[in-house]
C-alpha positions as a Markdown table, in Angstrom:
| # | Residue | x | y | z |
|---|---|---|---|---|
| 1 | Unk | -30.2 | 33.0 | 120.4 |
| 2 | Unk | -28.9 | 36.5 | 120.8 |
| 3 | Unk | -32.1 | 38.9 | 120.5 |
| 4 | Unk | -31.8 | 42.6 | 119.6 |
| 5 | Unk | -34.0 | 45.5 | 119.5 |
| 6 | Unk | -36.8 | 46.2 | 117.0 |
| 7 | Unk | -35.3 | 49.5 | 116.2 |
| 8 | Unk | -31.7 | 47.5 | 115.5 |
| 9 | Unk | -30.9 | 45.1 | 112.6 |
| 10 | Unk | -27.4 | 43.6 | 113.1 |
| 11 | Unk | -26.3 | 41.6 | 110.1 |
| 12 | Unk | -24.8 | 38.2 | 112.4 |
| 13 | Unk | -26.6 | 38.3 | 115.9 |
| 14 | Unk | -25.2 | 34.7 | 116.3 |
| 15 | Unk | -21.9 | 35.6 | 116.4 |
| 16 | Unk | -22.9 | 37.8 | 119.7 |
| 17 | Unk | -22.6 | 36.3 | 123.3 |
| 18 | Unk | -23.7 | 37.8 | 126.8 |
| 19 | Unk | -20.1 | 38.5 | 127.6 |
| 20 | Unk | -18.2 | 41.8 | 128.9 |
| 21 | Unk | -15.0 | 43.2 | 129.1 |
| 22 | Unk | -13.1 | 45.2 | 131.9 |
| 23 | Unk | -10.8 | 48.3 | 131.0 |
| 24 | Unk | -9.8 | 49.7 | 133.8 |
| 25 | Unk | -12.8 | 51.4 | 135.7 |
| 26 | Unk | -15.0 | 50.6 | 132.6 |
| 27 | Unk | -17.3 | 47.4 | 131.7 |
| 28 | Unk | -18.4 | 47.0 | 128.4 |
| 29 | Unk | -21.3 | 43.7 | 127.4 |
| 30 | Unk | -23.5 | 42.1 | 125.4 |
| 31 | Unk | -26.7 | 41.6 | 126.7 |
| 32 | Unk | -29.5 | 39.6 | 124.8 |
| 33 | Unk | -32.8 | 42.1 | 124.3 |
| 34 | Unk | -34.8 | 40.5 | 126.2 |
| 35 | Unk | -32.8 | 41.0 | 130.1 |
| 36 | Unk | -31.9 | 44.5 | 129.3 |
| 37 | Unk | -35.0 | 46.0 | 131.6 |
| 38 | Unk | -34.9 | 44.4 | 133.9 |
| 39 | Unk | -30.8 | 44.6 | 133.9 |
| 40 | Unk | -31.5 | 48.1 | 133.4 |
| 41 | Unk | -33.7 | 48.0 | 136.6 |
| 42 | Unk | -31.6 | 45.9 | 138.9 |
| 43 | Unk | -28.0 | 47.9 | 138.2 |
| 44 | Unk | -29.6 | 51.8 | 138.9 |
| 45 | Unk | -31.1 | 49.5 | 142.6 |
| 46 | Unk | -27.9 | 49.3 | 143.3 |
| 47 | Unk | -27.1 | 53.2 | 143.3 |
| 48 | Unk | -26.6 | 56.3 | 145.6 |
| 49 | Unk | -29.6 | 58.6 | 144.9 |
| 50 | Unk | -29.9 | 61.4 | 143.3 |
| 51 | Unk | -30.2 | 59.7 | 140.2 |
| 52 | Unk | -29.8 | 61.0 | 136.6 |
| 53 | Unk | -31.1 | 60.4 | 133.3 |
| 54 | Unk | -29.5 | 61.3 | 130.1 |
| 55 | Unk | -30.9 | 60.9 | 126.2 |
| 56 | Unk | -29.4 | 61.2 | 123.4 |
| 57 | Unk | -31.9 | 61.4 | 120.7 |
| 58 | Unk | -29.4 | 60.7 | 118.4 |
| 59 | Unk | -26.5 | 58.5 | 119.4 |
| 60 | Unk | -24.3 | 60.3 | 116.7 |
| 61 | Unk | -24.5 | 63.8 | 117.7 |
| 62 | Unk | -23.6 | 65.4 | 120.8 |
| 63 | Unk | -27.1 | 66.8 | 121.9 |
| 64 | Unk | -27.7 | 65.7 | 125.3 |
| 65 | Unk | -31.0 | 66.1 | 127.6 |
| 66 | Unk | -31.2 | 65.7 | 130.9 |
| 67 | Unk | -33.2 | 65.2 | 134.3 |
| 68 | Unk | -31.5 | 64.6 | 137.3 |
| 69 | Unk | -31.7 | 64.9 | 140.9 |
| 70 | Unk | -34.1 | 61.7 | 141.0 |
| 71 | Unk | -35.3 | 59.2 | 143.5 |
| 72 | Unk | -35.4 | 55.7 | 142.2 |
| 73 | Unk | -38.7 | 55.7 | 142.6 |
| 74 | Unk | -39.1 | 58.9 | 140.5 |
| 75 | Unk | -36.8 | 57.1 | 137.9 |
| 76 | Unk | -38.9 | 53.8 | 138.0 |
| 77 | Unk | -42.1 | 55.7 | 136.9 |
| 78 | Unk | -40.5 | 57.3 | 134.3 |
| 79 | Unk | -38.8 | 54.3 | 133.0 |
| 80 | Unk | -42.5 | 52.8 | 133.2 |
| 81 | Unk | -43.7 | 54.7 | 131.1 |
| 82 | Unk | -40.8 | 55.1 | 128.6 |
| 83 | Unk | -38.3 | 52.7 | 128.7 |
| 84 | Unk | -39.5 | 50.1 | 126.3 |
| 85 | Unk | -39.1 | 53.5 | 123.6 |
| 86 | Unk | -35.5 | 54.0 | 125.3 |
| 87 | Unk | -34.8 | 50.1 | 125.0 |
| 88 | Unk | -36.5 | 49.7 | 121.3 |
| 89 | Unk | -35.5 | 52.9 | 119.5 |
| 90 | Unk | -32.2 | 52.0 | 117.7 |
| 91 | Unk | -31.1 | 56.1 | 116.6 |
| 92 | Unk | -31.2 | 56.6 | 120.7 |
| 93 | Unk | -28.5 | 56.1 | 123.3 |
| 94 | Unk | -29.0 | 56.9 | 127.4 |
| 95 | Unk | -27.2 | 56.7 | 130.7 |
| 96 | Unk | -28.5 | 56.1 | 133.9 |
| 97 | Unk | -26.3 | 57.0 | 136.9 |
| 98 | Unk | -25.5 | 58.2 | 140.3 |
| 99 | Unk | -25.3 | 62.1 | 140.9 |
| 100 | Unk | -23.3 | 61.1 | 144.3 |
| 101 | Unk | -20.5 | 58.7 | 143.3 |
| 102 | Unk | -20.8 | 59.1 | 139.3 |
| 103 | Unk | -21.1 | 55.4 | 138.5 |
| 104 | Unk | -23.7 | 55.1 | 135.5 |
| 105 | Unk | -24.7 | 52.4 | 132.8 |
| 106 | Unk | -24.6 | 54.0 | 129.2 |
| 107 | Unk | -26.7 | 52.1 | 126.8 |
| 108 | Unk | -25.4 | 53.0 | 123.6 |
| 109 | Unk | -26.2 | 53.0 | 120.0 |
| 110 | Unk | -27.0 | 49.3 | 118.5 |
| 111 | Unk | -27.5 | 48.5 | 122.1 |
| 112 | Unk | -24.0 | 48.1 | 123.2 |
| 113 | Unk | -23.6 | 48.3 | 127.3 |
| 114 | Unk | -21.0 | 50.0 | 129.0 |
| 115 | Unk | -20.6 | 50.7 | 132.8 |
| 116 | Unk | -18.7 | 53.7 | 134.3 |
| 117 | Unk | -17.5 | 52.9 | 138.3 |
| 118 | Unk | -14.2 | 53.2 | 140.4 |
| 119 | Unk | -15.1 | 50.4 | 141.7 |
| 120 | Unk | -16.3 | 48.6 | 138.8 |
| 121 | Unk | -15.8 | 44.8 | 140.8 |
| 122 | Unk | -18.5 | 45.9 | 142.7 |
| 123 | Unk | -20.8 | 45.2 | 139.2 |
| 124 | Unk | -19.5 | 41.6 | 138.1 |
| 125 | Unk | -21.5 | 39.5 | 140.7 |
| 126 | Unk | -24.7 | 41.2 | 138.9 |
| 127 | Unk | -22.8 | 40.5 | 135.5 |
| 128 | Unk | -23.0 | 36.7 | 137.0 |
| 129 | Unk | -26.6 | 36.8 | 138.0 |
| 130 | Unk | -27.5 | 37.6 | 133.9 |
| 131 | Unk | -25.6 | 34.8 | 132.4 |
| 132 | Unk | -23.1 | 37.7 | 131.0 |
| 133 | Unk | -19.6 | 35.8 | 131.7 |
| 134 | Unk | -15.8 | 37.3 | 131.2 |
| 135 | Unk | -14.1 | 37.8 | 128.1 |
| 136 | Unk | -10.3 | 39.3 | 127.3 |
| 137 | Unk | -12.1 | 39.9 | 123.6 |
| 138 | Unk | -15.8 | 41.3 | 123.1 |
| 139 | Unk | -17.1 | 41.6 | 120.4 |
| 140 | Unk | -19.9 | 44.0 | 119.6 |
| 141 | Unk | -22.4 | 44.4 | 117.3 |
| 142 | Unk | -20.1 | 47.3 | 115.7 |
| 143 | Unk | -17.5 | 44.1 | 115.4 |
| 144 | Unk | -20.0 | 42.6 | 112.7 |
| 145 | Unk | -20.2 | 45.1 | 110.4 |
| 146 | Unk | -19.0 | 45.5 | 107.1 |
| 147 | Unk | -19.4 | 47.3 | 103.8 |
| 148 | Unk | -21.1 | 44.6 | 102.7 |
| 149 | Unk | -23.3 | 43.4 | 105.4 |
| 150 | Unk | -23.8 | 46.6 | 107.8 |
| 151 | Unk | -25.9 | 47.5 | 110.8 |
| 152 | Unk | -29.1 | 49.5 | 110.8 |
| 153 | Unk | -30.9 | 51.6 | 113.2 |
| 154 | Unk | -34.0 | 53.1 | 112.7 |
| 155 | Unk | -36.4 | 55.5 | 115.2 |
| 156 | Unk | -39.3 | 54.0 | 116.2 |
| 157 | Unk | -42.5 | 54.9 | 117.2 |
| 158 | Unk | -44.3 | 53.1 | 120.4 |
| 159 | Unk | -47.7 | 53.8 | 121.8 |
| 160 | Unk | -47.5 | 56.9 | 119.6 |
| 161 | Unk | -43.9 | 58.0 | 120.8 |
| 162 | Unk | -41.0 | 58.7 | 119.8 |
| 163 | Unk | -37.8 | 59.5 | 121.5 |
| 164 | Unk | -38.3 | 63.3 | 120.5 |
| 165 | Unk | -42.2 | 63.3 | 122.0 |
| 166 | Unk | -40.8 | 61.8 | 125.4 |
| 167 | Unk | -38.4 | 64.1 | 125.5 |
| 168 | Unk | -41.0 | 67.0 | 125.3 |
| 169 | Unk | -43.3 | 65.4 | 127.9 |
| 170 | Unk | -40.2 | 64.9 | 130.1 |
| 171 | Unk | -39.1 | 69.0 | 129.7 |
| 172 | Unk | -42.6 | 69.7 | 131.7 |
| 173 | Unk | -41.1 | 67.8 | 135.0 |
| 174 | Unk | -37.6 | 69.3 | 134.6 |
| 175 | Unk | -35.4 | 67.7 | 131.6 |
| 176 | Unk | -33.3 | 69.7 | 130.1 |
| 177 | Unk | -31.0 | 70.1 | 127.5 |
| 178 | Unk | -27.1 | 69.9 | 128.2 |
């Protein structure tokens, strides 16, 4: 069955598949909860440091913070210590992305994936190695909601964090706000 994140309540998970859809040099997926870390993990392997983070505290507004300029290995220790808040907090959205040839994945609000590349063909064989297979027709969680039955996020607190508190620990090594 189609997981989510604690921080997101979808009113009909089941009608959700691991699929994606191309549009042009875009990729957009489903991608049950519980292979988005270490989805997360394998996609930035396959970039061109410098690496960049960016958070959006709030998925709805345009505030933007960022810290770039990263080895994977810098990037790995912070998403060690943060990314179960990024991947759990349902008010959030972040990227994760290539300074050097601007690809990125943007996780974005009710956890919906998209992937930015030129060469975005270069991303399905890692599609194939999750289980995520081809659609012409995705549908998202935002495709389930209604008047009646809609979707929920809420912020969320982990190990005593939120996404605000991270991002204050993460302005001492350099974030910074866009």
């Amino acid at each position: 069955m189609f997981q989510t994140a604690a921080g997101v309540t979808i009113p009909f998970p089941e009608k959700l598949s691991e699929q994606y859809q191309l549009d042009g040099d875009t990729i957009t997926l489903n991608l049950s909860f519980e292979k988005l870390d270490d989805f997360v993990h394998s996609f930035y392997a396959e970039l061109n440091a410098p690496l960049f983070l960016a958070v959006h505290p709030d998925a709805e507004s345009e505030e933007v913070w960022y810290l770039d300029g990263m080895t994977k290995k810098q990037l790995a220790m912070i998403l060690d210590g943060y990314g179960e808040l990024l991947y759990q907090d349902g008010l959030s959205a972040f990227a994760i992305g290539s300074l050097q040839t601007e690809e990125e994945i943007f996780v974005q609000k009710y956890k919906v994936i998209s992937i930015y590349s030129t060469n975005i063909q270069r991303f399905v064989p890692l599609l194939e190695q999750f289980g995520v297979s081809h659609t012409d027709k995705l549908l998202t969680a935002w495709d389930t909601f209604s008047e009646e039955h809609p979707g929920e996020a809420q912020r969320l607190q982990i190990a005593g964090q939120t996404i605000p508190d991270m991002i204050t620990d993460l302005q001492k090594i350099g974030m910074y706000k866009g």
